[in-house]
N, C-alpha and C positions, 0 to 999 in steps of 0.2 A: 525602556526605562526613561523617565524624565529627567530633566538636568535639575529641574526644584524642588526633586523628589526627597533625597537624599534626605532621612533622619541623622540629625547629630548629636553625636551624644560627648557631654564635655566632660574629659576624664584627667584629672594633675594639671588644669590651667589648657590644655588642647582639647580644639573641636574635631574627634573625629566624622569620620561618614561611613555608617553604617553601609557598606556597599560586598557585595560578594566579590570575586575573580572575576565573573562572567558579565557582572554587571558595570565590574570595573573598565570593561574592554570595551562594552557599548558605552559607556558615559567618554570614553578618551574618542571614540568615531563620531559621535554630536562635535566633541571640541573640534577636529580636525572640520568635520562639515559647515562647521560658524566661520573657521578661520580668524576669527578673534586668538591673539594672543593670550594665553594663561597658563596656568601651571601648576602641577600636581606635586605633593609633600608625600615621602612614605616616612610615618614616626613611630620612633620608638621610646624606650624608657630616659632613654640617653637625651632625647629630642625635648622630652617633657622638663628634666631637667636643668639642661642649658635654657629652654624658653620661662623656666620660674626665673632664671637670672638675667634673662636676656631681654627685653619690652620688644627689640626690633624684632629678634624671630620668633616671640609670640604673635605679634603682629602679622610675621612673615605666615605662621599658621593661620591665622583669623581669616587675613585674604586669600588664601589657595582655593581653588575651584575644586579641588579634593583632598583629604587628610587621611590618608588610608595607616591599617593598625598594623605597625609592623612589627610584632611583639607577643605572645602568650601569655606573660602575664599580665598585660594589658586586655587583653578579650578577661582573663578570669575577672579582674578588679571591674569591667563592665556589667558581671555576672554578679557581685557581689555589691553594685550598689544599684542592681534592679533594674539597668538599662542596657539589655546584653545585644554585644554587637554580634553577626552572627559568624562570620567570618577573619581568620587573621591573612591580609593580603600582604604577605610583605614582599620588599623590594626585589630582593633576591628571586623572588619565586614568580614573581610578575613579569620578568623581561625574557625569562623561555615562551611564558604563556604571549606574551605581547610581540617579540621577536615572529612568531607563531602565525598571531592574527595579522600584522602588519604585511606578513609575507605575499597572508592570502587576498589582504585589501588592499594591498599598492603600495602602505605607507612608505614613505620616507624617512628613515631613521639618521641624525649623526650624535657619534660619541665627541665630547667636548672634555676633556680633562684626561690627566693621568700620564704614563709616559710614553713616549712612543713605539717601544717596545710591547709595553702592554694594549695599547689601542691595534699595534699593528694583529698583535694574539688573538686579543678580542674578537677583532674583525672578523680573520680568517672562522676563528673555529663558530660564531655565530651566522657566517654563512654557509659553515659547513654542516650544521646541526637544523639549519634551517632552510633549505633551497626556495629560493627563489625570494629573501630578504632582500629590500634595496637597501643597503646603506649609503647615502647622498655623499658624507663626507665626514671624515676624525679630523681632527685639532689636540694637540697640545699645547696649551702656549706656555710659556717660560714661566718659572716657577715665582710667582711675587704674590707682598700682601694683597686685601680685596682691591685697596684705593689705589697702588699702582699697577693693575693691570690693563692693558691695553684694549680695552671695550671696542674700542675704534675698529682695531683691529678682528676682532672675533665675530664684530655685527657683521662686517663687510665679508666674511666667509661662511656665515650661515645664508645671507642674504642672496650669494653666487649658489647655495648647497640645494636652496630651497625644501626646506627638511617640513616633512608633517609632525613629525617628535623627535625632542632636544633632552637628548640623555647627558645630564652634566655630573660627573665626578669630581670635585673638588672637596669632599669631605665636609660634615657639618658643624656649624652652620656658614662657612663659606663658599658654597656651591649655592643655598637657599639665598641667601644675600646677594649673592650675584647676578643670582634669576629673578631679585624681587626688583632693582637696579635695573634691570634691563630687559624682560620677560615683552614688555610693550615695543621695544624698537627690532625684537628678534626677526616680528611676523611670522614665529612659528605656532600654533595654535596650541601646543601641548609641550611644556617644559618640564623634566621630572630629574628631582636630585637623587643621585643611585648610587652615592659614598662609594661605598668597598664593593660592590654588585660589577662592577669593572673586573676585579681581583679575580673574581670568582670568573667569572667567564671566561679571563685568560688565564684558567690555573693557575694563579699565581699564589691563592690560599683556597685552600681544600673545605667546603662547606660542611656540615654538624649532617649525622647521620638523619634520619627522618625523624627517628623514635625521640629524639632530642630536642628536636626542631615542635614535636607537637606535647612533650613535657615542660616547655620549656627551657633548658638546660641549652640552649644554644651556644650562650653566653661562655660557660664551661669549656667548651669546644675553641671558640676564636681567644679567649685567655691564656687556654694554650700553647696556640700558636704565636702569639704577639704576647706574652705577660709583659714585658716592661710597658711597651706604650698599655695599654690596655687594665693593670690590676689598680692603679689610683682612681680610673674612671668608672669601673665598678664599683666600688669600694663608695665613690658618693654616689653614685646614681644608684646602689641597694641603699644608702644611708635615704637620701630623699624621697627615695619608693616609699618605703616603709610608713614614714612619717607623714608624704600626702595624701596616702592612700588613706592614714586613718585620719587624718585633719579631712579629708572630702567626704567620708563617711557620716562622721556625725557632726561636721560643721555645715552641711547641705541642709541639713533638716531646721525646720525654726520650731524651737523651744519655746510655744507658746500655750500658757496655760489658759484654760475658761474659753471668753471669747475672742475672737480679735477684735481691737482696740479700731473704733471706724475713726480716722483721721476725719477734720475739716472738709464739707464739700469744694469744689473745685471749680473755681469762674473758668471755666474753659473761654472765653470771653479775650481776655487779656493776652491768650495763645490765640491769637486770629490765624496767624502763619506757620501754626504748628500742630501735624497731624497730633492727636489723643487716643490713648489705647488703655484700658485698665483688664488687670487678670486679678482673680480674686479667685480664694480656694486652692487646693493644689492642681500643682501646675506640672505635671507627672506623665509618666508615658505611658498609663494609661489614660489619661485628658487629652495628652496632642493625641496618640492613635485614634478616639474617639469623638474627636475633633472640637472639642469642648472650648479649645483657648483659640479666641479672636485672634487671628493676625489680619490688619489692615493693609488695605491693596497699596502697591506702590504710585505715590503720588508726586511728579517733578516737582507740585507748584508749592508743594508745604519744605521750608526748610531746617525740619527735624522732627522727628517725634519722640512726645513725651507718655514712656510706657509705666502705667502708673501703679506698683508692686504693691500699696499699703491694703490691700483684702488679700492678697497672696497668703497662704497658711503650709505652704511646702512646695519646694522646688527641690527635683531630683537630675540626675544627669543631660536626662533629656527636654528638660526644661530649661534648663541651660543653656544646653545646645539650640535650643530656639529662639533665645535670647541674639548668641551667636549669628545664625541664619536673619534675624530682625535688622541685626547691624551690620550686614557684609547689601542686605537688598537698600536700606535709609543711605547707607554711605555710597552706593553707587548713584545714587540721585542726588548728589554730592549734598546731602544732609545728615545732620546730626541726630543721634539718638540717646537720649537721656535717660536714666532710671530713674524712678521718680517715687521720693517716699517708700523705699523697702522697709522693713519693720527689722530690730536689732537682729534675729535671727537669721535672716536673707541677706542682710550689710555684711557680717561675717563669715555669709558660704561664699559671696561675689568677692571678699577682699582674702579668703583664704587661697584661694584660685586663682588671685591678681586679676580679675574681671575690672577692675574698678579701674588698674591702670589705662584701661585702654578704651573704656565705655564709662563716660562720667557718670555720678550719682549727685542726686540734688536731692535733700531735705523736705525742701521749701520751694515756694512759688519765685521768691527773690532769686538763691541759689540758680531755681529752674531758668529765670530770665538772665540773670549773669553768663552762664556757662554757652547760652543760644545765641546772648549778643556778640558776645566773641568768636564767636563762628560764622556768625553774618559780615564780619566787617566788610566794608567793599575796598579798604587799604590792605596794603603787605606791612603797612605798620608805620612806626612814626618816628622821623629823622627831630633831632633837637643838636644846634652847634653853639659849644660853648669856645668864643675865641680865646679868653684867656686861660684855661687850658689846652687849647688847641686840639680838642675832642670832639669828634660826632657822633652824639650816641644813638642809634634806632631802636628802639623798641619794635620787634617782629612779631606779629599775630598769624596765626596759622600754621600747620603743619610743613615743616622742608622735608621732602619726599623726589621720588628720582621725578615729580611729576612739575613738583615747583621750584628745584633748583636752581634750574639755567634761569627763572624770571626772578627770581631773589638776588645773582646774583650780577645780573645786567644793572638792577636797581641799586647796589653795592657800589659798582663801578661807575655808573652816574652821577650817585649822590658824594660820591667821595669826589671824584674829578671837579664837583661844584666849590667844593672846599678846599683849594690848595693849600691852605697853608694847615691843616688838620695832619697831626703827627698820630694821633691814636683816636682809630676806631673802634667805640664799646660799644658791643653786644646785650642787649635785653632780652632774654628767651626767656622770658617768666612766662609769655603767654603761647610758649610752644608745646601744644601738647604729646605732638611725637614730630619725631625726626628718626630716617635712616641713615644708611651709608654715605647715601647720596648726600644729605645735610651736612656728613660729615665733611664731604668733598667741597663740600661748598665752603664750609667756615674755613679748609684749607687754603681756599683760593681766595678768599677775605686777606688772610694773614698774608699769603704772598703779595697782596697783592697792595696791602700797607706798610708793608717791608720794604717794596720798594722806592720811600721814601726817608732820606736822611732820618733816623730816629724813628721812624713809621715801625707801627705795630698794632694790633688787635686783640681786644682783651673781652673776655663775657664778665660780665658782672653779676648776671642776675640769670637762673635758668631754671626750667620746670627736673621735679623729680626725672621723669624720660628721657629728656635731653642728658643730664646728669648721664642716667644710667649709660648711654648708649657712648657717651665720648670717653668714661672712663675704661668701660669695657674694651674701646679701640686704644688705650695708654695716652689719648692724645691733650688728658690736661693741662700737664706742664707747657704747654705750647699757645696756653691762653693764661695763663696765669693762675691757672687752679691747680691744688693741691694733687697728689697722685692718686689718695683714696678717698671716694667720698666721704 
């Protein structure tokens, strides 16, 4: 099997990846043979959920090198909007099978999370179910939120463990946050979040019979065992099923009568440094299977392309998901990729989906050039000091990610040491169009680090919907001077 093989298909705002069991085990033995660091998602209804309201662990979906369906009723709702996945891999049922293959291919496995009780459980009965598994090395680390945990610490015991797969239990989405945080400095080739799949291996909760497991009814099953924690979060995650399943149904389709309307031709001219792709017609799984829709080859020297949707006449699951597949290969060539001109019906499937949070749309040729210049900048942004207020304000371009942290926040600590007598540092994140945990850790270390001046403090004044989303989500407005609820 190929690693760029994988069709996806996007279902409640996540890309999954159409992958079997069997093909699951070959795609984790390529990662482990690259040695490239990355890291695989098992999602479920609960996952789809939390990432409608979550930008970071949509995102944290977007980039995974696999999104496997850990759910029934998720394969039916594949079935029901034409793009059927054909297998449900879920986590639970993967790390017998993987425990399994690992045995027989050398890997190296460690558990990371849970307690040590349960790790030590784990252990034993996973080597006793399976002779001849290496497990390199467990860890517990003490129980804290994501931003005070001791990364330090944890790199430098996988690093001693040398693990080919990093089974992280931490529960989601802070096990995926952790790994999206740190997945690069692991040097373990294959990271996978396994929530309550710990539990289960140390008997510690008894798994749903089979018959259950393939009706669905799983759910049923661990309610029972857990109702307190457990019946408020079913309770919205049936609420949100329900309602995206039927908003992605007939909000996918575009409502156009007669012909499609042909937009303005296009000076492709004025985009010199910007790959061009246009899809016209639908854009369906049977178009990609039949190979009907252009995907342009990956190119370093262009920075960004503009995929131009105005002859598009239907996009379904799997057209989506190729959308998806479009922006995980443009953003690794660290370029941008734009939607261009969708027609009212296609603007509504992509913003029903929360597509748009995370993949811009541009109208317009202006819009198109706006959105690319701000992603070229060759600044981290721009300092202005006003002394009679005794403020430095920067205005920040570009995304704060575990990748531009530490250099955002060197430039923090520069620019401010230039300006001694500056009491308050303002933040401008109008032009940030995501930020993680890691950004979060950073704007932490801003404030301490204005704090430690008489009267010193740090305040955002201005910040994109994203950023919003992600710092409310961590509680941590009040500590900039924003309200608690957006």
């Amino acid at each position: 099997m190929s690693r760029q093989d994988p069709r996806i298909v996007m279902l409640l705002g996540v890309p999954f990846h159409d992958v079997t069991m069997q093909e699951t085990l070959d795609y984790i033995d390529d990662m482990i043979a690259t040695r490239k660091p990355a890291y695989c998602a098992t999602a479920n209804v609960d996952f789809a959920a939390q990432a409608s309201r979550d930008v970071e662990l949509q995102r944290i979906l977007f980039d995974a090198e696999l999104v496997l369906c850990d759910g029934t009723p998720l394969i039916w709702v594949s079935r029901w909007l034409d793009a059927p996945l054909r297998e449900r891999v879920a986590g639970s049922d993967l790390l017998p099978h993987l425990f399994d293959h690992a045995a027989k291919k050398g890997h190296r496995v460690f558990f990371l999370g849970g307690t040590e009780e349960v790790l030590a459980e784990a252990s034993a009965r996973a080597r006793a179910n399976h002779p001849g598994l290496n497990i390199a090395g467990t860890y517990s680390p003490p129980f804290s939120k994501l931003l005070d945990m001791d990364d330090a610490e944890i790199l430098k015991r996988l690093r001693e463990a040398r693990p080919d797969i990093l089974l992280v239990a931490f529960g989601c989405p802070k096990q995926e946050k952790w790994i999206y945080r740190n997945y690069r400095n692991t040097e373990v080739p294959c990271a996978i979040g396994i929530g309550a799949s710990l539990d289960f291996i140390a008997g510690k909760f008894k798994r749903a019979p089979v018959w259950m497991r393939r009706t669905g009814l799983e759910w049923v099953f661990r309610l029972a065992q857990e109702p307190r924690r457990l019946l408020n979060r079913y309770v919205l995650d049936l609420a949100f099923f329900a309602l995206a399943v039927t908003r992605q149904k007939f909000g996918q389709r575009l409502r156009l009568s007669g012909k499609v309307a042909v937009p303005p031709e296009l000076d492709i001219a004025e985009f010199k440094s910007v790959a061009y792709v246009s899809w016209t017609g639908r854009i369906d799984s049977q178009a990609v299977a039949a190979g009907g829709v252009t995907l342009p080859a990956s190119d370093p020297t262009k920075r960004g392309l503009l995929l131009d949707l105005s002859g598009a006449t239907f996009l379904d699951s799997t057209g989506l998901g190729l959308i998806i597949k479009l922006f995980k290969t443009v953003e690794s060539t660290g370029g941008k990729l734009v939607l261009f001109r969708p027609g009212p019906g296609l603007l509504q499937a992509l913003q029903v989906l929360k597509i748009d949070r995370l993949i811009p749309i541009a109208q317009d040729r202006q819009e198109a050039r706006k959105i690319l210049a701000m992603h070229d900048h060759s600044k981290s942004g721009v300092f202005h000091y006003e002394p009679g207020e005794k403020t430095l304000q920067w205005k920040i371009f570009g995304n704060i990610t575990a990748q531009t942290a530490t250099t955002f926040y060197a430039l923090a600590q520069e620019e401010w040491a230039f300006v001694p007598d500056a009491i308050t540092l303002r933040l401008d994140l109008s032009e940030v169009s995501f930020m993680d945990s890691s950004g979060l850790g950073f704007l932490l270390k801003c404030l301490k680090m204005t704090n430690k001046r008489p009267g010193g403090t740090c305040r955002i004044v201005e910040m994109s919907p994203n950023v919003l989303n992600v710092i409310h989500l961590a509680r941590l407005g009040s500590h900039f001077g924003l309200e608690s609820k957006p």
